[in-house]
C-alpha positions as CSV (number, residue, x, y, z in Angstrom):
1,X,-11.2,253.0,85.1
2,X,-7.3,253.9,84.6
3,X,-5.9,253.8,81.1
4,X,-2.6,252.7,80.3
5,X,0.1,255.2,79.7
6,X,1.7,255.5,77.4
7,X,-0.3,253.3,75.1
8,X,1.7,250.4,74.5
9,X,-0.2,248.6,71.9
10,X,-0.7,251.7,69.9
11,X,2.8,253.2,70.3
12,X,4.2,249.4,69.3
13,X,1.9,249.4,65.9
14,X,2.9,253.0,65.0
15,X,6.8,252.3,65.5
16,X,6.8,249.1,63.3
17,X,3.8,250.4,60.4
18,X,6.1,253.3,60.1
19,X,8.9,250.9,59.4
20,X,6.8,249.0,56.3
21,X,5.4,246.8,59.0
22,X,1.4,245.0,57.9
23,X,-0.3,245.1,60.7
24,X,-2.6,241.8,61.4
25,X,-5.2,241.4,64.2
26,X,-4.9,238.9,67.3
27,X,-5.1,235.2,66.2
28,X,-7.6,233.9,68.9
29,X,-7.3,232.3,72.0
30,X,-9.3,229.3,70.7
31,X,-7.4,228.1,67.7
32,X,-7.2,224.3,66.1
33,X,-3.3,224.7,66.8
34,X,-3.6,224.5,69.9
35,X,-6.1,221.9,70.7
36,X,-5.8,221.0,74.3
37,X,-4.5,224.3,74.9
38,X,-4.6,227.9,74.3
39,X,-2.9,230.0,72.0
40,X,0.1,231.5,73.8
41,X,2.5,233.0,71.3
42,X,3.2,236.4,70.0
43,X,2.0,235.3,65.9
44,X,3.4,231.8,65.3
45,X,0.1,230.8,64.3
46,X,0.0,233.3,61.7
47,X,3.7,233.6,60.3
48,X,4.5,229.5,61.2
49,X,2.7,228.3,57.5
50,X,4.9,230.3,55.6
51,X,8.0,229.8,57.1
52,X,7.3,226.3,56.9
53,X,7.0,226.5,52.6
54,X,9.0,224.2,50.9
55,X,9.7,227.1,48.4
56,X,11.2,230.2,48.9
57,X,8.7,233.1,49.4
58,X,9.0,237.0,48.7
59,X,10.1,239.5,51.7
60,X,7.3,239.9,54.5
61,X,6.9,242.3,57.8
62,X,4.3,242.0,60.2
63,X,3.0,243.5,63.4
64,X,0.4,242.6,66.2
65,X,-0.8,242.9,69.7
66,X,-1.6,239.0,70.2
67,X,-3.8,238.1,73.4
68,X,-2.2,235.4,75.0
69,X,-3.0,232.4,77.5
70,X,0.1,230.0,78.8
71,X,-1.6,227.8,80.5
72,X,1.5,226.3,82.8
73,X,2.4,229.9,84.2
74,X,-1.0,229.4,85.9
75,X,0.4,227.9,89.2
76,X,3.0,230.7,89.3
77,X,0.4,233.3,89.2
78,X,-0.2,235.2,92.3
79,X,4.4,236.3,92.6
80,X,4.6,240.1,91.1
81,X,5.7,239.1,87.5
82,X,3.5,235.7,86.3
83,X,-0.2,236.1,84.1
84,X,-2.0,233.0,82.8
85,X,-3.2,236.3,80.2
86,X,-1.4,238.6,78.9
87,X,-0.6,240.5,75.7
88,X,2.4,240.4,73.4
89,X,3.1,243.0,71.2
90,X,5.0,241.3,68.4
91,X,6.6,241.8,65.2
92,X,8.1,239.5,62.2
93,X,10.1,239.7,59.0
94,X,10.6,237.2,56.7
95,X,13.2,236.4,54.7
96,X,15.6,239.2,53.5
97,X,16.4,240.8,56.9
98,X,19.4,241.9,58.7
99,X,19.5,240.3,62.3
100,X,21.6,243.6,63.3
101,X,18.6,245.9,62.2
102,X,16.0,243.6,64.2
103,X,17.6,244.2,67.2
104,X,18.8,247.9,66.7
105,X,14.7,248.7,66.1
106,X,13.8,246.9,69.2
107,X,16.1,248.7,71.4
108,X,15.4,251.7,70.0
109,X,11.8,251.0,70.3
110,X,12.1,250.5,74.0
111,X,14.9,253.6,74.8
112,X,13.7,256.2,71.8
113,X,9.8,255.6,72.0
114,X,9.0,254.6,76.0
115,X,11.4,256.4,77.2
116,X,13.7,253.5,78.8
117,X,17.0,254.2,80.0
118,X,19.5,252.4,77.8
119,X,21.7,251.8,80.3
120,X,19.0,250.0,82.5
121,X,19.0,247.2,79.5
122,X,20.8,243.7,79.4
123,X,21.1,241.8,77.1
124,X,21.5,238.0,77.2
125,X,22.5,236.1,73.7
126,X,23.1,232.9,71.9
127,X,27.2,232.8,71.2
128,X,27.9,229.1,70.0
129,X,26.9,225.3,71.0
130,X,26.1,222.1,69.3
131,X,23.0,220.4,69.3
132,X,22.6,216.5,67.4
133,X,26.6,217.0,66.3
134,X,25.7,220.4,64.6
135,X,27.6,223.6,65.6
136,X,25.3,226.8,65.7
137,X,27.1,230.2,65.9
138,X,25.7,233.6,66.1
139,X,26.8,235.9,63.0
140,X,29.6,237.6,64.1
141,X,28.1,240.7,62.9
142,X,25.4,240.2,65.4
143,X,28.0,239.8,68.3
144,X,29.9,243.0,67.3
145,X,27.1,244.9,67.7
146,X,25.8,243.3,70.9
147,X,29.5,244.0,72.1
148,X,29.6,247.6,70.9
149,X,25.9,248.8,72.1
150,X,25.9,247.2,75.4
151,X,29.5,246.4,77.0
152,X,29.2,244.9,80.1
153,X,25.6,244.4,79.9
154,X,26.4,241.4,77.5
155,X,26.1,238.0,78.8
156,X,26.3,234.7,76.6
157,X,23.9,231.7,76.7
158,X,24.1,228.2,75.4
159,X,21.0,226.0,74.5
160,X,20.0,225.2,77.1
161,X,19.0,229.1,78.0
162,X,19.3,231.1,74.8
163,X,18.1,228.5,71.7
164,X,14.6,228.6,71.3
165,X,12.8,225.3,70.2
166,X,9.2,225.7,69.4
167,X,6.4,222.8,71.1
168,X,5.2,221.0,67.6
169,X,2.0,222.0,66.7
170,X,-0.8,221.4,63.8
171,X,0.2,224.7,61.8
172,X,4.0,223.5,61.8
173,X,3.1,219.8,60.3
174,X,4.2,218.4,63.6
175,X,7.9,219.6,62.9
176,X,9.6,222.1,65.7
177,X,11.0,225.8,64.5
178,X,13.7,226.9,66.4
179,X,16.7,229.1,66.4
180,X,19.0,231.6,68.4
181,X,17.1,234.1,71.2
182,X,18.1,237.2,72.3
183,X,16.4,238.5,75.5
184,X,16.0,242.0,76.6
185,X,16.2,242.4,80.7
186,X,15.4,245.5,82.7
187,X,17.8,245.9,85.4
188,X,16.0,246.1,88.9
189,X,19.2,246.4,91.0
190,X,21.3,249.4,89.3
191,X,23.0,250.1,92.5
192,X,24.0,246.7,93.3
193,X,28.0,246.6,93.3
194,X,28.0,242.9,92.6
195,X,30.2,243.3,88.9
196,X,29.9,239.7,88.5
197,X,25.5,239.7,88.6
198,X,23.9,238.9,85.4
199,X,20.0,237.6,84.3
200,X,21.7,234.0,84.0
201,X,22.7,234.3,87.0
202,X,20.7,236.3,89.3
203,X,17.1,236.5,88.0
204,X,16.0,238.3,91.2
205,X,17.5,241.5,90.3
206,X,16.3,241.6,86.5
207,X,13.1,241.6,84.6
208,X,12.6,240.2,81.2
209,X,10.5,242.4,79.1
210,X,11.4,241.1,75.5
211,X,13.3,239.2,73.2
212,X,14.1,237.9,70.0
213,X,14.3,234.7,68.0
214,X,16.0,234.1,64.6
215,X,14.1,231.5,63.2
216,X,16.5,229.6,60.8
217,X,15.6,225.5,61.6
218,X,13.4,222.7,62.6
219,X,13.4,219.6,63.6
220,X,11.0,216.8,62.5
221,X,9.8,214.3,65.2
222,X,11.6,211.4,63.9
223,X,14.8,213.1,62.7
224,X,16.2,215.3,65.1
225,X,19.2,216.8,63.4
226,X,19.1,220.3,63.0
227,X,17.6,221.3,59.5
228,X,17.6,224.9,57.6
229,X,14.5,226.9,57.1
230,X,14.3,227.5,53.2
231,X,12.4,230.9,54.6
232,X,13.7,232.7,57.9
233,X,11.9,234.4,60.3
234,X,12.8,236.9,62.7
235,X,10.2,237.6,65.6
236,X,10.6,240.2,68.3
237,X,8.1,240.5,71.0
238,X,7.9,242.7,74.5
239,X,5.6,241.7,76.9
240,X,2.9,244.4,77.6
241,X,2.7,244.5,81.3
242,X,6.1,244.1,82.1
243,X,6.9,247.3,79.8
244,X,4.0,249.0,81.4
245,X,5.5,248.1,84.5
246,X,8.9,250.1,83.7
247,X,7.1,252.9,82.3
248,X,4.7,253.3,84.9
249,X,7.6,252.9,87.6
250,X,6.6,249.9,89.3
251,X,9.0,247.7,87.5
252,X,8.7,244.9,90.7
253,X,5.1,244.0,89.9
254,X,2.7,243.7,86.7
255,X,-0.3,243.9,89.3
256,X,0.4,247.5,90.2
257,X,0.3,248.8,86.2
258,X,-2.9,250.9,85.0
259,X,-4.4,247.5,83.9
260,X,-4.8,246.7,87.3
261,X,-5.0,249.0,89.7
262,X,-8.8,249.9,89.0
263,X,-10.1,246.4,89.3
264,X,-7.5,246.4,92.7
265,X,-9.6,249.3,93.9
266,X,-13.1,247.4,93.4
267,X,-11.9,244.1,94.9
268,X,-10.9,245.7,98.0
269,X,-13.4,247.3,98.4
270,X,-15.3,244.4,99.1
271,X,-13.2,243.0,101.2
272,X,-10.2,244.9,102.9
273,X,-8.6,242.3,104.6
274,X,-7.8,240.4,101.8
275,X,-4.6,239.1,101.2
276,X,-2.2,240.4,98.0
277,X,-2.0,236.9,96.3
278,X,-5.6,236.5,96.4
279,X,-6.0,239.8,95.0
280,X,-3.7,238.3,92.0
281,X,-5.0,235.2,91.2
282,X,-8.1,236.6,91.4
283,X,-7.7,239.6,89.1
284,X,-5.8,237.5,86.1
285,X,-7.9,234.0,85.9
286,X,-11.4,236.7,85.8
287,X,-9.2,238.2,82.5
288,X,-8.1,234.9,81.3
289,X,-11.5,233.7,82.0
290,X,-12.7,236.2,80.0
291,X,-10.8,236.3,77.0
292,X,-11.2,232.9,76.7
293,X,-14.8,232.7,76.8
294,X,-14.9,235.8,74.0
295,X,-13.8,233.5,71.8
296,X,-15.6,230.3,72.4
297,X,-17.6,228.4,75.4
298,X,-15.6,226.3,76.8
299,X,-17.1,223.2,78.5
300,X,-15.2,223.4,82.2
301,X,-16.3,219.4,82.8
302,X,-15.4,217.8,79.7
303,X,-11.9,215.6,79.8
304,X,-9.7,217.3,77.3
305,X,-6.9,219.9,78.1
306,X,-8.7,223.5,77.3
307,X,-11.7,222.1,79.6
308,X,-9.6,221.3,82.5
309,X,-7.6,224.7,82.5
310,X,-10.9,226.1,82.8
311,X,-12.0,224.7,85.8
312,X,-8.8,224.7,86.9
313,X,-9.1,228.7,86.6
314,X,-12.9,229.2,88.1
315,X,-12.3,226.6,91.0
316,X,-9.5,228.5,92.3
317,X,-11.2,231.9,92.0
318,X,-14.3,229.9,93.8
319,X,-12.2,228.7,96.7
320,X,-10.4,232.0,97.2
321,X,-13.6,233.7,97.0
322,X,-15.5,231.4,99.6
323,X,-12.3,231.9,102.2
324,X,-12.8,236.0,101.7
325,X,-16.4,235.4,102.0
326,X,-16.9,236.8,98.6
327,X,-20.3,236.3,96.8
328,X,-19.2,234.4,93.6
329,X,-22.0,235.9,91.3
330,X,-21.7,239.3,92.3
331,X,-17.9,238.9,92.0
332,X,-18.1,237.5,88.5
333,X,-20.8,240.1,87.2
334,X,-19.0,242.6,89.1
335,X,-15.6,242.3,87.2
336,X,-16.4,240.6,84.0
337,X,-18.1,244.3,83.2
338,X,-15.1,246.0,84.8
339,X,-12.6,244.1,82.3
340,X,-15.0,245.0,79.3
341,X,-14.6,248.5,79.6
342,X,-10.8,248.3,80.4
343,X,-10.2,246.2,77.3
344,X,-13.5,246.5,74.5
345,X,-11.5,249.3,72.7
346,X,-8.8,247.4,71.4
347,X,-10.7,244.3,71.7
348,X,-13.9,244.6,70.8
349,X,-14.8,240.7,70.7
350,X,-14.6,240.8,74.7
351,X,-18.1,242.3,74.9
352,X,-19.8,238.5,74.2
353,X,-18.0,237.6,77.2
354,X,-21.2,238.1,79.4
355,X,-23.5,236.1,77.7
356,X,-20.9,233.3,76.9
357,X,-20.0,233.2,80.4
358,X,-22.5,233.8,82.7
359,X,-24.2,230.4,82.4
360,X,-21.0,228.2,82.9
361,X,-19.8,230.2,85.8
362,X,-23.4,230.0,87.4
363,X,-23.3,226.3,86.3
364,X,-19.8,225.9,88.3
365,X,-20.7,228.1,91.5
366,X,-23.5,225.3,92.0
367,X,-21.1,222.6,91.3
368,X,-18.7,223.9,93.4
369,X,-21.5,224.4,97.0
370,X,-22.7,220.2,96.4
371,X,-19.3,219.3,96.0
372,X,-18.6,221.7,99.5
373,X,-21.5,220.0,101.5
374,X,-21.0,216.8,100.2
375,X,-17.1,217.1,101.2
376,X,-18.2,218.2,104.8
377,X,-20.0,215.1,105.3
378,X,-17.7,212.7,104.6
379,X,-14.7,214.4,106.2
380,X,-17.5,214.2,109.5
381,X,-18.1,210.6,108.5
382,X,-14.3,210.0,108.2
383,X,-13.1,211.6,111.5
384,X,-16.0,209.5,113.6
385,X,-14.9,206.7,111.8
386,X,-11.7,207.3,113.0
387,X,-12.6,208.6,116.6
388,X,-10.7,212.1,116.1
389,X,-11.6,215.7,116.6
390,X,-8.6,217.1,114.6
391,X,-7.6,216.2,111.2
392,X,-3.5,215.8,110.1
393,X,-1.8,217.6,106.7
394,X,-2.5,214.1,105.1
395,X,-5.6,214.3,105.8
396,X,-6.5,217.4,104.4
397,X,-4.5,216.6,101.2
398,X,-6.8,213.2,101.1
399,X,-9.6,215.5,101.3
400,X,-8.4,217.7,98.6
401,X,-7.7,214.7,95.8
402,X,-11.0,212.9,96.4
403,X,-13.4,216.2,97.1
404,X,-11.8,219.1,96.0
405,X,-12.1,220.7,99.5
406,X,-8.7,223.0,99.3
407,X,-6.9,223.0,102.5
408,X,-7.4,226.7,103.4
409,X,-11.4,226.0,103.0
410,X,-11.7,223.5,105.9
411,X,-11.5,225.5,108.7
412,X,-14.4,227.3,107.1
413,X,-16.0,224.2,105.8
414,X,-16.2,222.9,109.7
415,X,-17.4,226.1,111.8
């Protein structure tokens, strides 16, 4: 099995430990604050209770590698940049920080320590906007330095692109944190001679690979003016597999980093033929799958929100895997060890994966063959009802809401 290189997760831990940084461990996937969900940010659920404090508390720094799940990237999965899992390397001060220094030690992070050319980096920034008749400015010291370090790489946001609002969650009391972003792109395009590109503008040609909030407010549910944090935050955060991407030189896709390619290998080699965005789907909701299932069995049939991501995730895998006449057991078995060995070193909780997992997706795979055969007969039942041999786009879509039966499973389904 490839290994990453470099190692982002260790190289991101030395930098900011070095720095005065505590390191903390991974909150996990499975966590009260998110309970129809999955936890999805870079620390929040750690750092979030003290920020929220009524009274001021003394200077803190943090650092993690947090395993992530965002649940609504799970339809974009499958295009070269978009993971239902991946990891964010993050890292948080606390009160008593200069916003200048935050960014200065991410760039240099990225340009100094992986090796990224500066001059490959935009930058895109809060400037100045008003949100519930209250004017938010960036410090001006912040903009001077933006101005000086990256020139023309520069480009201004509003809220709408570059004011971060938090979704309100059980840690945060039901308020929303929120403040000014800063986002780091990596330029894909160097030799375009379009002066007038930018990330706002043309997202084709850039990759986001980190960013920055300044934590300074929050709004409560029923009072949606703008209020100050009595303790500040600052959080920075890369994504791992878009960095490894740029270090490892395929910047225009996640799924051809070292923490793919060997599973890549295996899959194809059961089946050649199959197509690149099966390959992708496949490959992140077996890690997301297992992750999640580290933490805690999840119960794919009940009604709440963590249980239908689930299915969501295996059903897809089971459909793509019955139209590439895969075997779904020996495809599960098969890569659920492959993923343990690419990730049980930093992570050793993945090993309990197996046994938490093994019984639902068995569980599902039988599930998933009634609900095939009793689809077939009633699509049979429905076009001799209806005296026709073929069946229309609506048809199949009918099929789909009322028996699951995808649309590119049919033609199988009917042979």
């Amino acid at each position: 099995m490839a290994t990453m290189n470099p190692d982002i997760r260790k190289a991101w831990l030395d930098y900011y430990q070095s720095a005065g940084y505590t390191k903390i461990t991974s909150a996990p996937l499975v966590h009260p604050a998110f309970p129809i969900s999955f936890n999805m940010s870079a620390g929040l659920v750690q750092v979030a209770p003290i920020v929220m404090q009524k009274e001021k508390v003394a200077p803190q720094k943090y650092c993690l590698v947090q395993k992530c799940v965002r649940y609504f990237d799970i339809k974009n999965v499958g295009d070269s940049i978009h993971l239902s899992f991946f990891e964010m390397p993050g890292a948080f001060e606390i009160n008593n920080f200069e916003e200048v220094a935050v960014i200065e030690k991410l760039r240099a992070f990225l340009t100094e320590n992986l090796e990224i050319p500066n001059e490959r980096l935009w930058i895109t920034s809060f400037n100045q906007d008003t949100y519930q008749s209250v004017t938010v400015t960036q410090e001006e010291k912040t903009k001077e330095y933006l101005t000086k370090q990256f020139n023309g790489r520069l480009v201004y946001g509003d809220m709408q692109s570059n004011f971060w609002i938090h979704t309100a969650d059980d840690f945060t009391h039901h308020a929303s944190l929120c403040g000014p972003r800063i986002e780091f792109f990596y330029d894909l395009c160097p030799d375009n001679a379009n002066s007038a590109r930018n990330p706002l503008k043309n997202p084709e040609c850039f990759l986001e690979i980190g960013g920055i909030i300044f934590i300074k407010y929050f709004i409560e549910p029923n009072n949606p003016t703008l209020q100050h944090l009595p303790n500040i935050a600052s959080e920075s955060v890369v994504g791992m597999e878009r960095v490894l991407s740029v270090t490892e030189k395929h910047p225009n896709s996640v799924f051809q980093t070292s923490l793919f390619t060997g599973l890549r290998e295996k899959l194809t080699s059961l089946n050649s033929s199959i197509a690149e965005n099966d390959v992708q789907i496949l490959l992140d909701h077996i890690k997301a799958l297992a992750f999640i299932f580290a933490d805690e069995v999840i119960e794919p049939n009940s009604s709440g929100g963590r249980g239908k991501i689930v299915r969501t995730l295996i059903r897809t895998m089971l459909m793509i895997l019955y139209v590439n006449s895969l075997e779904p057991k020996l495809f599960f078995r098969t890569f659920i060890g492959e993923i343990i060995a690419l990730y049980e070193d930093f992570y050793p909780e993945i090993r309990i994966a197996e046994s938490n997992l093994y019984p639902t997706l068995d569980e599902q795979i039988d599930i998933y063959n009634e609900t095939l055969v009793k689809g077939k007969r009633s699509i049979e039942v429905y076009k001799r009802n209806r005296q026709i041999s073929e069946v229309s786009e609506t048809d199949l879509d009918f099929f789909k809401q009322n028996y699951g039966i995808d649309p590119r499973v049919y033609p199988i389904l009917m042979r």
